[in-house]
DSSP file (Angstrom, degrees, kcal/mol; ACC not computed):
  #  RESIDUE AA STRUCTURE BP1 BP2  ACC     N-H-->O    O-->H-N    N-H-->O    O-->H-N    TCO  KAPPA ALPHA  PHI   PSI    X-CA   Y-CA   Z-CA
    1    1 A X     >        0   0    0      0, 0.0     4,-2.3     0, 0.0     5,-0.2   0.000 360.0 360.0 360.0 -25.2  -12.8   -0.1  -24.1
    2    2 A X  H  >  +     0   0    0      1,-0.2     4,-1.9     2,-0.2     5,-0.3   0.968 360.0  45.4 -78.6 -35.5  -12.4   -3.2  -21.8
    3    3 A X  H  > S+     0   0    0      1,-0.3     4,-1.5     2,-0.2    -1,-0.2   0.753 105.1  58.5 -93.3  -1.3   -9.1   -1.1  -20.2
    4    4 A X  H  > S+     0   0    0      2,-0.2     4,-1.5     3,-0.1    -1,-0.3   0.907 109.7  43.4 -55.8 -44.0  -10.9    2.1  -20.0
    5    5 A X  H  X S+     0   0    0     -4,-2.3     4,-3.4     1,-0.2    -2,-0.2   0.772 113.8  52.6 -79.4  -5.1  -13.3    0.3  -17.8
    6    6 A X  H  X S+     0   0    0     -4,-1.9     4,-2.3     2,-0.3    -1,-0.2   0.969 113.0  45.4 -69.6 -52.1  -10.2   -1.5  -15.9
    7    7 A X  H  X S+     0   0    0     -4,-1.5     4,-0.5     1,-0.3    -1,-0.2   0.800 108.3  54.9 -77.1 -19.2   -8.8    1.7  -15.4
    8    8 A X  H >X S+     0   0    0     -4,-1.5     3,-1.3     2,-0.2     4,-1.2   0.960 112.0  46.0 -69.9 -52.3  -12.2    3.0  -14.3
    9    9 A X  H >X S+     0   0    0     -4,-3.4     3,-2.3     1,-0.3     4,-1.1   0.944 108.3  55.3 -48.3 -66.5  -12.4    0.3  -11.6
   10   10 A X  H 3< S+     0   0    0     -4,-2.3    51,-0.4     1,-0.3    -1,-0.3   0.375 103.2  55.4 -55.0  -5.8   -9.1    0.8  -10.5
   11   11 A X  H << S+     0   0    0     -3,-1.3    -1,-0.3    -4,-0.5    -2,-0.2   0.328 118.0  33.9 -74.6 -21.3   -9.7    4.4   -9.8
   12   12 A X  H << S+     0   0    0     -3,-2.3    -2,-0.2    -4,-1.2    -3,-0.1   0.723 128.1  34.5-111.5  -5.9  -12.4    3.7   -7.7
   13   13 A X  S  < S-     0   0    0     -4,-1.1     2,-0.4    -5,-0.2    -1,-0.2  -0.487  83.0-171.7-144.7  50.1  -11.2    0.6   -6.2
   14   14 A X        +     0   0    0     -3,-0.1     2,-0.3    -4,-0.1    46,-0.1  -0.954  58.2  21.8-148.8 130.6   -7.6    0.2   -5.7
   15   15 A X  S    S+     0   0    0     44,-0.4     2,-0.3    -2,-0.4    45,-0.2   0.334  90.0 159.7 -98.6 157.3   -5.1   -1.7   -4.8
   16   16 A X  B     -A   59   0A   0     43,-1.5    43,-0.7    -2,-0.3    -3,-0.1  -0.847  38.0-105.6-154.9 153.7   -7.7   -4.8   -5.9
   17   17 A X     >  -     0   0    0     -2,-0.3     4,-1.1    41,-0.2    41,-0.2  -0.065  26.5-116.1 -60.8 164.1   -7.2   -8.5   -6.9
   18   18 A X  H  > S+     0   0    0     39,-0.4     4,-4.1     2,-0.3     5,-0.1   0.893 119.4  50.5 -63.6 -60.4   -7.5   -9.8  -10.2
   19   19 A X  H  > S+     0   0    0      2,-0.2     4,-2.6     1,-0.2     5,-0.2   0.962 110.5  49.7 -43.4 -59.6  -10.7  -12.0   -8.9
   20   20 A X  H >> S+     0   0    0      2,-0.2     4,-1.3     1,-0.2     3,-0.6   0.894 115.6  44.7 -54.2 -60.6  -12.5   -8.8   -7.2
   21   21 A X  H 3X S+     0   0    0     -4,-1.1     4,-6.1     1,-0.3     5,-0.4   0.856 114.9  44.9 -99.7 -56.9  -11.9   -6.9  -10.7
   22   22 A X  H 3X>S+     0   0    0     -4,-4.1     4,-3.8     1,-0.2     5,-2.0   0.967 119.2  44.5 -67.1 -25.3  -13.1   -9.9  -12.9
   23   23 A X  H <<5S+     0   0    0     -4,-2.6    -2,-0.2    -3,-0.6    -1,-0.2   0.822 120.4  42.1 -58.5 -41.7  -16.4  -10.4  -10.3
   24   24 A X  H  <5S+     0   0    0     -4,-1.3    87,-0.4    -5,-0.2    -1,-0.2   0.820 119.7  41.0 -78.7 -39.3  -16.9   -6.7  -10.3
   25   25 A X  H  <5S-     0   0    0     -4,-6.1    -2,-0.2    -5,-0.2    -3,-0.2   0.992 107.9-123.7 -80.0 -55.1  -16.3   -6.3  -14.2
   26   26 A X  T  <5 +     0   0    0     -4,-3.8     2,-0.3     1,-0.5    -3,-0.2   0.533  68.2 136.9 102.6  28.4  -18.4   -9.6  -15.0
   27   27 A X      < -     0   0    0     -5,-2.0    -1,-0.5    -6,-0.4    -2,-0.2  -0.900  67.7 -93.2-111.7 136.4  -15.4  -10.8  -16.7
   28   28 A X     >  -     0   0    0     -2,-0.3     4,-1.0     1,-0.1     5,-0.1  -0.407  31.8-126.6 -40.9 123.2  -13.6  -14.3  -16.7
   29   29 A X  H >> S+     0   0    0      1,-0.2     4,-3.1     2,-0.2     3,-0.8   0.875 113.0  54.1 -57.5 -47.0  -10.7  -14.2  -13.9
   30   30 A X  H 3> S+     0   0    0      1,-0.3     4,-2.3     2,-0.2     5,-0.4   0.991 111.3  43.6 -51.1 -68.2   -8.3  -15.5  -17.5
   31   31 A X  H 3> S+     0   0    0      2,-0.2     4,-1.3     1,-0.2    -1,-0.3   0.823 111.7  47.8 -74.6  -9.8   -9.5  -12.6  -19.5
   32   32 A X  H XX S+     0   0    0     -4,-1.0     3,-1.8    -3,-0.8     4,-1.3   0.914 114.8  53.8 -85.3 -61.4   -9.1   -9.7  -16.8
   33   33 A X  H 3X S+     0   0    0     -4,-3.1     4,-2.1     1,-0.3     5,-0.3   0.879 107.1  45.0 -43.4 -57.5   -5.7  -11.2  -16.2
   34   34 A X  H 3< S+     0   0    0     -4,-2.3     4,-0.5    -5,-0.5    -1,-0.3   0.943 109.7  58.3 -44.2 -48.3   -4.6  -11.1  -19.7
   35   35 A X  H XX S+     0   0    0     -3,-1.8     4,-2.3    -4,-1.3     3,-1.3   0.923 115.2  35.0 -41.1 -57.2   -6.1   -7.4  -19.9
   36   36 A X  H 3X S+     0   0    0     -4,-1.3     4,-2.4     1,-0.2    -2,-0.3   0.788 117.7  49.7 -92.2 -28.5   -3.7   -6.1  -16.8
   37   37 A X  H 3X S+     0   0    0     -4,-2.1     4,-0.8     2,-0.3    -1,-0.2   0.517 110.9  45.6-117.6  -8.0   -0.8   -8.2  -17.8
   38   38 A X  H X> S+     0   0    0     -3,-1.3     3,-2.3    -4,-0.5     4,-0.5   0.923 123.6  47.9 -87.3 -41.8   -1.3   -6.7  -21.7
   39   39 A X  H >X>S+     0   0    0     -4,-2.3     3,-2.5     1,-0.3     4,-1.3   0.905 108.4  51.4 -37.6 -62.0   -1.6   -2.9  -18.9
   40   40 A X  H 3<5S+     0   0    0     -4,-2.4    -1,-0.3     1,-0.3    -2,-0.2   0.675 102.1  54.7 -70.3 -22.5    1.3   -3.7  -17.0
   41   41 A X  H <<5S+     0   0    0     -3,-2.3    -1,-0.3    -4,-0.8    -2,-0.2   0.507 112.8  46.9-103.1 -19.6    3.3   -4.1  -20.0
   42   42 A X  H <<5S-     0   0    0     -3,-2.5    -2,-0.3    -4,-0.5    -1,-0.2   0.649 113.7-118.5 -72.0 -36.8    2.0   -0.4  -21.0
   43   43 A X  T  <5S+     0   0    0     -4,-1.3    22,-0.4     2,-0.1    21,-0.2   0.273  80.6 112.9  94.9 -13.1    2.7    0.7  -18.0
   44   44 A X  S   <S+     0   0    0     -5,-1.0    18,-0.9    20,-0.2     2,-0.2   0.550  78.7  32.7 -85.3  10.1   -0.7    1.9  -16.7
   45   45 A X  E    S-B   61   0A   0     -6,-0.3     2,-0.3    16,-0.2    16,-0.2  -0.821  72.8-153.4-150.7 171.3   -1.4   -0.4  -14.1
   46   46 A X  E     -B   60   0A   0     14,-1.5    14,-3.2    -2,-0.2     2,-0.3  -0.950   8.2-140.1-158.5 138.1    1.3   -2.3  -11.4
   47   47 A X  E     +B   59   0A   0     -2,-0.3    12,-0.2    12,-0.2     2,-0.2  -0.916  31.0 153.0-107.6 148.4    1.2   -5.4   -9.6
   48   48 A X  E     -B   58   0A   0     10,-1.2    10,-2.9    -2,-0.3   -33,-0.1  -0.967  50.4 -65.8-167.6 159.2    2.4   -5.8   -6.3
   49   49 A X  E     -B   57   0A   0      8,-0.2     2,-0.6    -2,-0.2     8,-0.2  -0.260  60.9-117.9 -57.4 136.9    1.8   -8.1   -2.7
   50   50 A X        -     0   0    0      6,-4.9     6,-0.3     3,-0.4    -1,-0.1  -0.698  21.8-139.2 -83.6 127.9   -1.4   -7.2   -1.6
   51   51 A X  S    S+     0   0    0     -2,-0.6     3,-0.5     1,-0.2    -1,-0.2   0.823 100.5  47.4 -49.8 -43.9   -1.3   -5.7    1.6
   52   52 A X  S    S+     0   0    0      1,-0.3     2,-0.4     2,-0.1    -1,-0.2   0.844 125.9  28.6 -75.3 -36.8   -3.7   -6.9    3.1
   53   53 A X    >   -     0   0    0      1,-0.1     3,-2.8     3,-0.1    -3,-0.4  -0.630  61.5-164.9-118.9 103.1   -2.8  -10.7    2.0
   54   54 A X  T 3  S+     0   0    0     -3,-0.5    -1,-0.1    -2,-0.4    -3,-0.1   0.508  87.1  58.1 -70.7  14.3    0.7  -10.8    1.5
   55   55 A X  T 3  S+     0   0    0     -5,-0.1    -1,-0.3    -6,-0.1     2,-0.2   0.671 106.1  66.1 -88.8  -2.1    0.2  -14.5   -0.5
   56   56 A X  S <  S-     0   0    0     -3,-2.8    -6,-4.9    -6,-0.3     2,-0.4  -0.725  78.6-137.8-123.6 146.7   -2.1  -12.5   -2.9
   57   57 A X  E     - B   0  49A   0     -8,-0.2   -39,-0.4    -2,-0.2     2,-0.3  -0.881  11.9-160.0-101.7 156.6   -1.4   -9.7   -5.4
   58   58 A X  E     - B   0  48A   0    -10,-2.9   -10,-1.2    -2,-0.4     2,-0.6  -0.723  18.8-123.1-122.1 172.3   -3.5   -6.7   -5.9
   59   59 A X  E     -AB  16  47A   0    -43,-0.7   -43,-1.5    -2,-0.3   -44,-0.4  -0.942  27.7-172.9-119.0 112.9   -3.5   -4.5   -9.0
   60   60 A X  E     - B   0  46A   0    -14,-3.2   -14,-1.5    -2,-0.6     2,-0.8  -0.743  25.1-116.8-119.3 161.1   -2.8   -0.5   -8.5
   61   61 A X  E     - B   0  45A   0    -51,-0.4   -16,-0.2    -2,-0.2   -17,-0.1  -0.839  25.0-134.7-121.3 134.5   -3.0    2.1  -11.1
   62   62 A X     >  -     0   0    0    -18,-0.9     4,-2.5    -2,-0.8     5,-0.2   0.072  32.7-105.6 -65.1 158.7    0.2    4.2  -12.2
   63   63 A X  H >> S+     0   0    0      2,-0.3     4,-2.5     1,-0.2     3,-1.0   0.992 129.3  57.1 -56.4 -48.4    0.5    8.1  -12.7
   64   64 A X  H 34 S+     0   0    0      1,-0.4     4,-0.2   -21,-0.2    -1,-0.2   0.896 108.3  45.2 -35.3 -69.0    0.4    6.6  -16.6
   65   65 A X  H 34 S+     0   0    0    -22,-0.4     4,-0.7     1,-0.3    -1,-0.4   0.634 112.7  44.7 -72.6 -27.4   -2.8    4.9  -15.9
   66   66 A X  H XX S+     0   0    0     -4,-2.5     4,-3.7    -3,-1.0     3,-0.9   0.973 118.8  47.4 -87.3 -47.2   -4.6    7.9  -14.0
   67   67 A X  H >X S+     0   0    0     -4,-2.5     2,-2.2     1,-0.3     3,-1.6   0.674 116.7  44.8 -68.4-121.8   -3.1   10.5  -17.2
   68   68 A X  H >> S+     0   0    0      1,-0.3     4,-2.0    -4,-0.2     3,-1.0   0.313 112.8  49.7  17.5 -60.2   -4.3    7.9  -19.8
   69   69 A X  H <> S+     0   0    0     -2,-2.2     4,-3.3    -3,-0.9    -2,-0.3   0.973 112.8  48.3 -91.6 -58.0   -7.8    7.4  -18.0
   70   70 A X  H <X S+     0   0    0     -4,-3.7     4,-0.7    -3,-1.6    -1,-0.3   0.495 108.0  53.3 -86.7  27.6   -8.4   11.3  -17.8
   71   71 A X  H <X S+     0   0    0     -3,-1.0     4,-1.9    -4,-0.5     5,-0.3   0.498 107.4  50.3 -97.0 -20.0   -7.6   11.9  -21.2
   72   72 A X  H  X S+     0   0    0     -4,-2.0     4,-1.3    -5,-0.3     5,-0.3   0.950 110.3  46.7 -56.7 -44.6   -9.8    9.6  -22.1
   73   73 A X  H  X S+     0   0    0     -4,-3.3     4,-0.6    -5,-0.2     3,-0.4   0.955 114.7  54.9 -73.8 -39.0  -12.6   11.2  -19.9
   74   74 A X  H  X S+     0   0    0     -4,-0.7     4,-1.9     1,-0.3     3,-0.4   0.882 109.0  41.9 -38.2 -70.8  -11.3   14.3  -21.5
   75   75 A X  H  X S+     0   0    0     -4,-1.9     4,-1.9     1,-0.2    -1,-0.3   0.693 115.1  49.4 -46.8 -37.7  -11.8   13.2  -24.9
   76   76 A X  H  < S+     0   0    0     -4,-1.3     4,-0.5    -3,-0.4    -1,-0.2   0.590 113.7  50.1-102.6 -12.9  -15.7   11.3  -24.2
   77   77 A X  H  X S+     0   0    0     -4,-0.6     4,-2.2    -3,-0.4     5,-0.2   0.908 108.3  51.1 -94.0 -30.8  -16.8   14.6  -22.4
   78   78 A X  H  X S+     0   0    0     -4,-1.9     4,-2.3     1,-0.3     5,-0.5   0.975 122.8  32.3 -75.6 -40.2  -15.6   16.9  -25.6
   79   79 A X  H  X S+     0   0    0     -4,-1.9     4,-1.8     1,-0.2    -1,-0.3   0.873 113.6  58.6 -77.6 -21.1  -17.6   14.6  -28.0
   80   80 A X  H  > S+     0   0    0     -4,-0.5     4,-1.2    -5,-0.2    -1,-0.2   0.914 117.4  34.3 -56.7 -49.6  -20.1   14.0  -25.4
   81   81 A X  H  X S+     0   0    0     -4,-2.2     4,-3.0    -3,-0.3     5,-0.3   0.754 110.1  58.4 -48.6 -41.8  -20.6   18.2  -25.4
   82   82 A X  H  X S+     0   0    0     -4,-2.3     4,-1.1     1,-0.3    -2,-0.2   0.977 114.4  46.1 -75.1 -29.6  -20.0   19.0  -29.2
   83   83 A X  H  < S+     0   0    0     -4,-1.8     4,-0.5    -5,-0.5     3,-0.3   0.934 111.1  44.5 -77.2 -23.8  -23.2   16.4  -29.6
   84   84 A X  H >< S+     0   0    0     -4,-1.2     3,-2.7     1,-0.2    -1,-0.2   0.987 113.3  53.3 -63.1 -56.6  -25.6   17.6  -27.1
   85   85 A X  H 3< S+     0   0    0     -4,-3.0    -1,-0.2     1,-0.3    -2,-0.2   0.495 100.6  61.7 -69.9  -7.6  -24.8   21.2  -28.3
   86   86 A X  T 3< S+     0   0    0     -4,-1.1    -1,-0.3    -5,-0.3     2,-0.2   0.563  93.3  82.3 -91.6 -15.0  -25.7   19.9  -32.2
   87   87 A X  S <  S-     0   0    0     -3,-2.7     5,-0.0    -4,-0.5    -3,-0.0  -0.558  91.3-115.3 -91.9 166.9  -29.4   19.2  -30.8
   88   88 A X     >  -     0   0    0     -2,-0.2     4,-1.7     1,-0.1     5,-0.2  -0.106  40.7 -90.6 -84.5-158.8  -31.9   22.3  -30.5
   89   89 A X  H  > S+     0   0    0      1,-0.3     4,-2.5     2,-0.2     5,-0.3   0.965 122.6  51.5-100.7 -44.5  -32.9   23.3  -27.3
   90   90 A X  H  > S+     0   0    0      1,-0.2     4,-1.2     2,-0.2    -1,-0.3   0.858 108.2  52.8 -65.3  -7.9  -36.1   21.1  -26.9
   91   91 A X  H >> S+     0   0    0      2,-0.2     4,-1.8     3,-0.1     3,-0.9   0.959 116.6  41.8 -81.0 -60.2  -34.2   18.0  -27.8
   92   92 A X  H 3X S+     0   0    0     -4,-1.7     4,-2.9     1,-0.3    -2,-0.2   0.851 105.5  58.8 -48.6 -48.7  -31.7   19.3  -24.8
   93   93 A X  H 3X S+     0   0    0     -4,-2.5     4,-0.9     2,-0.2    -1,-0.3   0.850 111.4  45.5 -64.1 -34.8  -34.5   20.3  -22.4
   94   94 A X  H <X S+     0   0    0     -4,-1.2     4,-3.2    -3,-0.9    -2,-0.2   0.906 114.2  48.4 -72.8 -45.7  -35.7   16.0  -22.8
   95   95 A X  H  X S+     0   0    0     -4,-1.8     4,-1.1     1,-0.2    -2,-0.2   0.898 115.3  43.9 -72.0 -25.6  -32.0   15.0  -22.4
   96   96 A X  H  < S+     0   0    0     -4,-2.9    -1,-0.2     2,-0.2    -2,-0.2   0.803 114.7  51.5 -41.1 -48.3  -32.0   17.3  -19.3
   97   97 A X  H  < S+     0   0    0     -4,-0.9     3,-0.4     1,-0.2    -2,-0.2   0.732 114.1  39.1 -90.1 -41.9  -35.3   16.0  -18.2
   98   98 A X  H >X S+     0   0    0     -4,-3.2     3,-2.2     1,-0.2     4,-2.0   0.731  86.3  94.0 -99.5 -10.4  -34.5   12.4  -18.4
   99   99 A X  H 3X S+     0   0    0     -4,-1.1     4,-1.3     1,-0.3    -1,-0.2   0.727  85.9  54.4 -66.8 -24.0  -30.7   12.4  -16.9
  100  100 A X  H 34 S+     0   0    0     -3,-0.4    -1,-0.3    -4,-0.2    -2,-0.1   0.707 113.0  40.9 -80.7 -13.3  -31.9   11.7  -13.2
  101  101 A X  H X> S+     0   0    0     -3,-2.2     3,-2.4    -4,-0.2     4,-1.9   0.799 113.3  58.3 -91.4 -42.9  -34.0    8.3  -14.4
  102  102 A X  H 3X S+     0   0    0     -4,-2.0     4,-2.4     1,-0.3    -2,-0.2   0.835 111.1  43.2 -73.4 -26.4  -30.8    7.6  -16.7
  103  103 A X  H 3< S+     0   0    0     -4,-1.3    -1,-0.3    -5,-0.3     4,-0.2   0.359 105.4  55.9-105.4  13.4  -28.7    7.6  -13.4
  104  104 A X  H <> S+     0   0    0     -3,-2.4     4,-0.8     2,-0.1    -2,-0.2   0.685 110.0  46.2-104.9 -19.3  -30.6    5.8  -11.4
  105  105 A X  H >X S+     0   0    0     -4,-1.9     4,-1.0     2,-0.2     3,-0.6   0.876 109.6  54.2 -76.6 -50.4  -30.6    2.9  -14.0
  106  106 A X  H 3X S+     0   0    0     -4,-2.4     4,-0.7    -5,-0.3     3,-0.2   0.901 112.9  47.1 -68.9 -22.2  -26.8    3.3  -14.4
  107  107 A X  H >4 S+     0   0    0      1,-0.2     3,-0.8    -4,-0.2     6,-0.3   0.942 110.3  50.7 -74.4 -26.2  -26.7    2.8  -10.3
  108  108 A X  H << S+     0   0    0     -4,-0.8    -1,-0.2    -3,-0.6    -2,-0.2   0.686 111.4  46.0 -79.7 -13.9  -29.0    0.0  -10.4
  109  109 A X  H 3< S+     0   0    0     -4,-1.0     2,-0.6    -3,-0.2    -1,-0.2   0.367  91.0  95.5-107.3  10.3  -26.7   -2.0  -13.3
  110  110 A X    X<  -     0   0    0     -3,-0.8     3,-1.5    -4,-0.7   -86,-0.0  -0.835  66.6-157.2 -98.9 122.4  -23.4   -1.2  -11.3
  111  111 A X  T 3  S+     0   0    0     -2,-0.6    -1,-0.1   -87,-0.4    -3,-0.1   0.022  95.3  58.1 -98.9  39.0  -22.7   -4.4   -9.2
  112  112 A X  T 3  S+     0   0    0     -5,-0.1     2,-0.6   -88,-0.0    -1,-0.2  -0.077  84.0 110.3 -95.6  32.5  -20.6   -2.2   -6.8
  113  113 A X  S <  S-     0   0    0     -3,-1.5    -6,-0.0    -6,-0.3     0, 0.0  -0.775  71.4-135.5-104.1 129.2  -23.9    0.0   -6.3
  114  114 A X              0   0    0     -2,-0.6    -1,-0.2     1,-0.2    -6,-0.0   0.851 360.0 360.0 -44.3 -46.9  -25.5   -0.4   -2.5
  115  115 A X              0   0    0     -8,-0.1    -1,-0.2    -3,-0.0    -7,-0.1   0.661 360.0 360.0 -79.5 360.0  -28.9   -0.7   -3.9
């Protein structure tokens, strides 16, 4: 799970440093490293001079790494579906009802979220 959410960062956020990633993730700079180095070695992810400082590297994500990351999202929407569609409809009409409070908590616990 920790390099679905790597790969989720790095899809929204990329090239970025190792530091920005662990700050963002809320992860020790040691353990995100280890994560992309275990990535790089898969293939989904690439290090390279960061442009913008060429003493620093930044962390991009590979055609591998985007494919990987949407079959995953692929995968988490069909089980996400076949279970909403196993509840009856007032059980659906609640989860309906609450999804705009449920995303306003997921903006408020994302520490790249403006609010």
């Amino acid at each position: 799970m920790a390099q679905v959410e790597l790969l989720q960062v790095l899809a929204e956020h990329s090239p970025a440093r190792v530091g920005d990633i662990a700050a963002r993730q809320r992860l020790a700079v040691s353990t995100v490293s280890g994560l992309i180095g275990q990535m790089i070695g898969a293939g989904l992810v690439a290090r390279a001079v960061d442009p913008r400082d060429r003493r620093a590297s930044a962390v991009t994500l590979t055609d591998a790494g985007r494919g990987q990351l949407a079959a995953w999202a692929q995968a988490h929407e069909r089980r996400l579906s076949e279970a909403l569609e196993s509840l009856d409809a007032d059980d659906r009409s609640a989860v309906r009802a609450a999804l705009p409070a449920l995303l306003r908590i997921a903006d408020l616990l994302d520490p790249g979220s403006p609010s």
